[in-house]
C-alpha positions in Angstrom: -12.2 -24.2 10.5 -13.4 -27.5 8.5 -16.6 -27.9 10.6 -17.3 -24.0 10.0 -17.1 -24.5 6.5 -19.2 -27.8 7.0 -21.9 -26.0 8.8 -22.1 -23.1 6.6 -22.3 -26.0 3.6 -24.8 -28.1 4.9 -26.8 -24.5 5.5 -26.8 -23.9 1.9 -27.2 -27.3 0.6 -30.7 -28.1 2.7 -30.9 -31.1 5.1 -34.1 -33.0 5.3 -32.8 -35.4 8.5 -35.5 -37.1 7.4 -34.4 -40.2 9.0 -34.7 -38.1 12.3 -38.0 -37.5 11.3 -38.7 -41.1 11.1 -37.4 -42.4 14.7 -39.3 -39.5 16.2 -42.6 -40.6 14.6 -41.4 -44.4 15.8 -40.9 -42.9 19.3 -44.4 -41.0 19.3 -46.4 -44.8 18.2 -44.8 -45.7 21.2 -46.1 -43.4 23.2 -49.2 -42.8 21.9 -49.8 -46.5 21.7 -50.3 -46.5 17.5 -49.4 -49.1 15.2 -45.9 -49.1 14.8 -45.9 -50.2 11.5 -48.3 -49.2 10.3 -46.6 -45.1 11.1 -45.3 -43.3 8.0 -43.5 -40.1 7.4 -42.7 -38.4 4.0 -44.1 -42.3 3.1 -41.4 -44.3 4.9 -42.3 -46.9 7.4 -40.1 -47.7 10.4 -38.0 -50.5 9.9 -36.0 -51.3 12.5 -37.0 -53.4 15.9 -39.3 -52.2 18.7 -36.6 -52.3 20.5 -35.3 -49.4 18.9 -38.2 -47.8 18.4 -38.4 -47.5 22.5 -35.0 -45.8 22.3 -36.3 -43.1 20.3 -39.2 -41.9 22.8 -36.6 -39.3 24.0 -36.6 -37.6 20.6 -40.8 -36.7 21.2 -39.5 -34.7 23.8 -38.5 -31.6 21.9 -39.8 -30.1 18.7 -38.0 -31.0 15.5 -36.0 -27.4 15.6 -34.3 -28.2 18.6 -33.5 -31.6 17.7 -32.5 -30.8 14.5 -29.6 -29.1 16.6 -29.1 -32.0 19.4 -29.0 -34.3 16.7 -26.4 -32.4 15.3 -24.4 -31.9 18.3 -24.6 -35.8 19.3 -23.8 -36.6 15.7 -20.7 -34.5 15.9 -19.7 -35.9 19.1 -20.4 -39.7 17.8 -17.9 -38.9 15.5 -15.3 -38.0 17.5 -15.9 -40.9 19.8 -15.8 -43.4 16.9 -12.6 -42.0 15.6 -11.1 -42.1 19.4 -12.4 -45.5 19.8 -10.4 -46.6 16.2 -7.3 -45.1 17.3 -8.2 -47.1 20.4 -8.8 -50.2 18.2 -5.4 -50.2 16.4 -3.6 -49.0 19.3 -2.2 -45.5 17.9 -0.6 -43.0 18.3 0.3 -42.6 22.1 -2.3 -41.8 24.8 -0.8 -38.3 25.0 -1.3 -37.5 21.6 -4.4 -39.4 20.5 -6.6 -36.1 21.7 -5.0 -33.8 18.9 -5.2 -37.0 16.5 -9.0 -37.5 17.2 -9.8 -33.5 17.1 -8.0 -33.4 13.4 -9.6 -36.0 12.3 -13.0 -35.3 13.6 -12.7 -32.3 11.5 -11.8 -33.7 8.5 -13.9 -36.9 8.5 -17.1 -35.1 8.4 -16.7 -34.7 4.7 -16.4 -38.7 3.9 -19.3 -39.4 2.0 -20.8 -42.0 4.7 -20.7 -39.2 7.8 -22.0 -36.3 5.5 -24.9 -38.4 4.6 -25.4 -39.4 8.1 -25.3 -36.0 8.9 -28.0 -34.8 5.9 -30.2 -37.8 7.1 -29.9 -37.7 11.4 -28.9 -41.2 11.1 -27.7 -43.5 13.9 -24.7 -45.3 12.1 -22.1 -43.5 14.1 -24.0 -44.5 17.7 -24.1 -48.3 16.0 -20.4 -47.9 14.7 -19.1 -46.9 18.4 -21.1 -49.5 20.2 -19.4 -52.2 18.3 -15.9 -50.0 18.1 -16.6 -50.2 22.1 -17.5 -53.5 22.3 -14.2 -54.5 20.4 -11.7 -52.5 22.2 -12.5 -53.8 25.4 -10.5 -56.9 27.2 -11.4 -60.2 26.1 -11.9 -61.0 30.0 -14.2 -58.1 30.2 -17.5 -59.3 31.9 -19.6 -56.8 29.2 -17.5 -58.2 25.9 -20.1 -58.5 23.6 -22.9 -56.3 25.5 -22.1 -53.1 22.9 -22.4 -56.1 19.8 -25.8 -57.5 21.2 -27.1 -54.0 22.0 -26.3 -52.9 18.2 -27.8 -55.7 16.8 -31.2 -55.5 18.9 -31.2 -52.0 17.3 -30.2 -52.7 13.5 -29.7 -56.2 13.4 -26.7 -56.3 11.1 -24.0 -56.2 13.6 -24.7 -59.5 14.5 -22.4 -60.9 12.4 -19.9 -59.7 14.6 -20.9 -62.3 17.8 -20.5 -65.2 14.7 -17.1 -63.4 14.4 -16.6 -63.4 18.1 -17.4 -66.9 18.1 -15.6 -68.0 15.1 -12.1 -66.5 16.7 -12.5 -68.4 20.1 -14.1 -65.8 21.9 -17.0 -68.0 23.0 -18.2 -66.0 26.4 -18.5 -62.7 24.6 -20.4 -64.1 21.6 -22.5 -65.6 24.8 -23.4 -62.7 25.8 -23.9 -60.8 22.8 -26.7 -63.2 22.3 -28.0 -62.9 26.0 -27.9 -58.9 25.6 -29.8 -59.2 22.2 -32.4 -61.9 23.7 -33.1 -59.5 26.3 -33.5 -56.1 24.4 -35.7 -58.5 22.5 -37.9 -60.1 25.4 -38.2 -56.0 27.0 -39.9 -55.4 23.2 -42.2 -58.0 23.4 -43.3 -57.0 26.9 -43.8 -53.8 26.0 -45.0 -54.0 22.5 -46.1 -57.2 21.6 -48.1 -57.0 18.4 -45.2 -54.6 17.1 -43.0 -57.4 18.1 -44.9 -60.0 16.6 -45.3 -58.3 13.6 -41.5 -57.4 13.1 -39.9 -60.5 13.7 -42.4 -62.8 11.7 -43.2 -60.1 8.9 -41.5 -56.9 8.7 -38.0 -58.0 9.1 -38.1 -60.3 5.8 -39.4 -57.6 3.7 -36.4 -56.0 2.1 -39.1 -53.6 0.2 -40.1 -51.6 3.6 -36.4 -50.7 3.8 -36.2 -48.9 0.5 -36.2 -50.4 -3.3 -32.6 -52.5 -4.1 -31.5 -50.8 -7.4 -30.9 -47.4 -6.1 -28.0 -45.5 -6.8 -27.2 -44.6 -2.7 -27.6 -48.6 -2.5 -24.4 -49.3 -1.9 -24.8 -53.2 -1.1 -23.3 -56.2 -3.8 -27.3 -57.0 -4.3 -27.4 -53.0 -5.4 -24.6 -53.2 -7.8 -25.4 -56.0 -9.6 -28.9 -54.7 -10.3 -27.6 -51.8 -11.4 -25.3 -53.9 -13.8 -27.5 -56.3 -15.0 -30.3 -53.4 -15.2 -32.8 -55.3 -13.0 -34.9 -54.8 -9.7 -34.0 -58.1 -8.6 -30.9 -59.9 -9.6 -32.2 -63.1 -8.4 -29.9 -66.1 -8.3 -27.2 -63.9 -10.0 -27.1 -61.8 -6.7 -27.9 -64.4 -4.3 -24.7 -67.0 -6.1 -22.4 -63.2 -5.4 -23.3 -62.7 -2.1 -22.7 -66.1 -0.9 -19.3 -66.2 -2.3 -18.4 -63.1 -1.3 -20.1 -63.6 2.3 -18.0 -66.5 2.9 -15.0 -65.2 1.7 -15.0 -62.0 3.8 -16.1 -64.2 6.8 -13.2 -66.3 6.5 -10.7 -63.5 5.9 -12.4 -62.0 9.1 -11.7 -65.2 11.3 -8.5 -65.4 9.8 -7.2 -61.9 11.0 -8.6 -62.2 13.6 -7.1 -65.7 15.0 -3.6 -64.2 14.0 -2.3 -62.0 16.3 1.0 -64.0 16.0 1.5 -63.0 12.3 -0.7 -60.1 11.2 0.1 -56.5 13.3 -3.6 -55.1 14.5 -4.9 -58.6 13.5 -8.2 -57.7 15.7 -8.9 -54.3 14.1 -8.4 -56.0 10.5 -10.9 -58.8 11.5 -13.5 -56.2 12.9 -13.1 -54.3 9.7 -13.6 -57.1 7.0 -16.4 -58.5 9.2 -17.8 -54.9 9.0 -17.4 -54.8 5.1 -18.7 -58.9 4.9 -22.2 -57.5 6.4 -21.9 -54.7 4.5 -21.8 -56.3 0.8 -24.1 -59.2 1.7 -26.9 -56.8 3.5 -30.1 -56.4 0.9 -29.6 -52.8 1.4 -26.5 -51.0 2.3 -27.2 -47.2 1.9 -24.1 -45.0 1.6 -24.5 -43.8 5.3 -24.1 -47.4 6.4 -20.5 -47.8 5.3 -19.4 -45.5 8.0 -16.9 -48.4 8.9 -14.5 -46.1 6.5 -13.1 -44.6 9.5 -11.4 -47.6 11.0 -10.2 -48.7 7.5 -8.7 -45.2 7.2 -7.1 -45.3 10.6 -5.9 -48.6 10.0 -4.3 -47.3 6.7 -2.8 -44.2 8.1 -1.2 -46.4 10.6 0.5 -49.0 8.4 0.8 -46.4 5.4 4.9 -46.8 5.6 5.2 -48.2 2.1 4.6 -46.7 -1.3 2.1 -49.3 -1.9 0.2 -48.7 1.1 0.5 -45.1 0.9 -1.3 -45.6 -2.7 -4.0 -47.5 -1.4 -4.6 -45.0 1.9 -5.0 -42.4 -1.1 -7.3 -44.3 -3.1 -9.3 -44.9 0.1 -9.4 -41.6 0.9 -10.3 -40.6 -2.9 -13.5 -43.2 -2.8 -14.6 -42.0 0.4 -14.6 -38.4 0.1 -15.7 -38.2 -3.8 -19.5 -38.6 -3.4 -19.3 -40.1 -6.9 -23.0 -42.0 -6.6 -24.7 -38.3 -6.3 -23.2 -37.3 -9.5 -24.6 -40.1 -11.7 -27.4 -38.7 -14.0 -29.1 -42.8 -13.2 -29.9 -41.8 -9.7 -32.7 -44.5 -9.6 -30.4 -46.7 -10.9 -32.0 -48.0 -14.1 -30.5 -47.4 -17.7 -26.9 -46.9 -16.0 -24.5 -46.4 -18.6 -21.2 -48.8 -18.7 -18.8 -45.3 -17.7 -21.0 -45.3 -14.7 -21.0 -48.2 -13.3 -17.7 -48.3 -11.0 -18.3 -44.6 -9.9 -22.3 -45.2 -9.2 -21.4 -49.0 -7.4 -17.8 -47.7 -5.9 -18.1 -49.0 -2.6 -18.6 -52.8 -3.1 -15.4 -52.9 -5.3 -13.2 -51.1 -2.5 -14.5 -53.3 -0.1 -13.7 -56.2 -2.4 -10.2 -55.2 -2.4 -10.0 -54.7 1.4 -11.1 -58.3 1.6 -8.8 -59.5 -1.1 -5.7 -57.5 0.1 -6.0 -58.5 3.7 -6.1 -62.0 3.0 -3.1 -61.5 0.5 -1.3 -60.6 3.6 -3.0 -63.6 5.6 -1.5 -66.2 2.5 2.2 -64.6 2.7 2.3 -64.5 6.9 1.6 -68.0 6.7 3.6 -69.2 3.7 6.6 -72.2 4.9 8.8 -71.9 7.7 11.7 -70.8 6.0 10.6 -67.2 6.1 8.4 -67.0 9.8 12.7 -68.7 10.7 14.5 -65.7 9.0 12.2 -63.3 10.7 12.4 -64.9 14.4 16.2 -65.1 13.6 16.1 -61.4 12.6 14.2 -60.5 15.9 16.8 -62.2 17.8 19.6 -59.8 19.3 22.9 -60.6 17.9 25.1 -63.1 19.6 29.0 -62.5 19.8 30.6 -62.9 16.1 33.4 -65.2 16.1 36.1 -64.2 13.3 38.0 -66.5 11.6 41.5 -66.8 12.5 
């Protein structure tokens, strides 16, 4: 029933899928043998590797009302997979049960903010979000660890920061080849596009401005929110002194999680998750579609929501997520924000803020003195005999 109502919704609200629109005019200047960045549609420019770009040939194959459906249909079914592939991640609930867990929350998680956009827009952050999701719920001994990681960043670059996290927790072979995958998606672009891949990696990847303009309201980055607090297209060294602390704070609450299995349940999926929100909040650009990473975080929340606490912030999660509250503001260019706007136009940063601060919270008090890691081995222990007192 919800993806009935969501169809007839997105019917009556319009969708552009511009961004569709964009990756099949990358896929024609492959074919055709155009500039590749020099292309434009509805004045964007493609942005991401040539790489991509040859991934996207397919799309020239049909006219843009029939993909317009397939790209709704694959989206659908991206979505499905990267909620599986959570449940997967954080190990819940049982096999048997995880199908009627994935179709319920397929249904409902197409109205989280992130998806819907993706939706409106034919984006490609759910395929990027399962082909880490993959990556990470595979066996460290796996051959192709770190082949999903090195595939997603030779399409959109910022998943590498997950091989730095697979190499920062120990996992040295799959952060190997991570790199080796990404080396090689890039060596088959500059065989078979060398100008485009000259041009890309020593011009168009350092220009923030091709991907959009910073202070906008669906920016959803730390960069974003500060220029929309300080009122500024470029914060400068206000923005740059934020996103290094904050970049190396998320990093190390990342590594953390993720080196302690021992002490922190679902150490793995927390570390995958604060390294998703780390590249999120440091990125020049994080438009809202991006943050799709709210999926895991809700899973992960639904699973451990067995306090009031918790059960408070799964609620407020959920609250963030599904409000859309950046399409409301009247500043939707994000200049002249009033102050009562700020937190709802800039509300993702500050959640994921909290994520990072919470989880390492719960990092400090699993490794606080050995009095209390005693008192819980002890309590783990079966009882022994009692002896009474005679």
């Amino acid at each position: 029933m919800s993806l009935v109502v969501f169809a007839v919704v997105r019917h009556f609200h319009g969708s552009t899928m511009v961004d569709m629109l964009v990756y099949r005019g990358e896929g024609a200047a492959v074919v055709h043998g155009a500039d590749l960045y020099a292309m434009r549609v509805w004045d964007l420019p493609a942005t991401y590797p040539p790489f991509a770009a040859m991934l996207f040939v397919p799309s020239t194959w049909f006219d843009v009302s029939t993909l317009r459906v397939l790209v709704v249909l694959l989206s659908l079914a991206l979505l499905a997979l990267a909620v599986h592939l959570s449940l997967r991640l954080i190990g819940w609930p049982h096999a048997r049960h995880r199908s009627a867990a994935v179709l319920l929350a397929t249904g409902l998680g197409v109205w989280l903010e992130p998806v819907y956009t993706t939706f409106q827009y034919g984006q490609i952050n759910l395929g990027i979000l399962c082909l880490v999701l993959w990556d990470l719920t595979l066996p460290d001994r796996s051959r192709f660890k770190g082949v999903g990681i090195g595939l997603a960043t030779a399409i959109k670059i910022t998943p590498g920061l997950f091989a730095v996290y697979l190499l920062l927790t120990g996992r040295i072979r799959a952060a190997l080849v991570s790199g080796g995958t990404f080396l090689a998606a890039g060596l088959i672009g500059w065989l078979l596009l060398p100008d485009a891949s000259y041009g890309f990696w020593t011009t168009y990847l350092w220009d923030p401005s091709r991907v959009g303009v910073t202070v906008l309201m669906d920016n959803q980055s730390l960069r974003g929110a500060v220029c929309r607090l300080l009122d500024v297209n470029d914060p400068g060294l206000v923005g740059l002194a934020a996103c290094v602390v904050v970049g190396t704070l998320g990093l190390a609450v990342a590594v953390l999680a993720g080196r302690s299995a021992r002490r922190l349940r679902r150490a793995d999926a927390w570390g995958a998750v604060c390294t998703a929100f780390t590249a999120l909040l440091i990125s020049p650009i994080s438009w809202t579609h991006h943050w799709v990473w709210c999926i895991p975080l809700i899973a992960l929340l639904a699973v451990e929501a067995r306090t009031t606490g918790r059960r408070v912030l799964l609620g407020i999660t959920l609250a963030v997520f599904l409000c859309h509250a950046m399409w409301l503001s009247p500043h939707r260019w994000g200049r002249g924000v009033a102050w009562y706007w700020q937190l709802p136009g800039s509300i993702y940063p500050p959640l994921a803020i909290a994520v990072l601060v919470v989880v390492g919270l719960r990092l400090y008090g699993a490794r606080r003195p050995v009095g209390n890691e005693f008192e819980e081995t002890n309590a783990s222990q079966p009882a022994g005999p009692v002896l009474m007192p005679h």
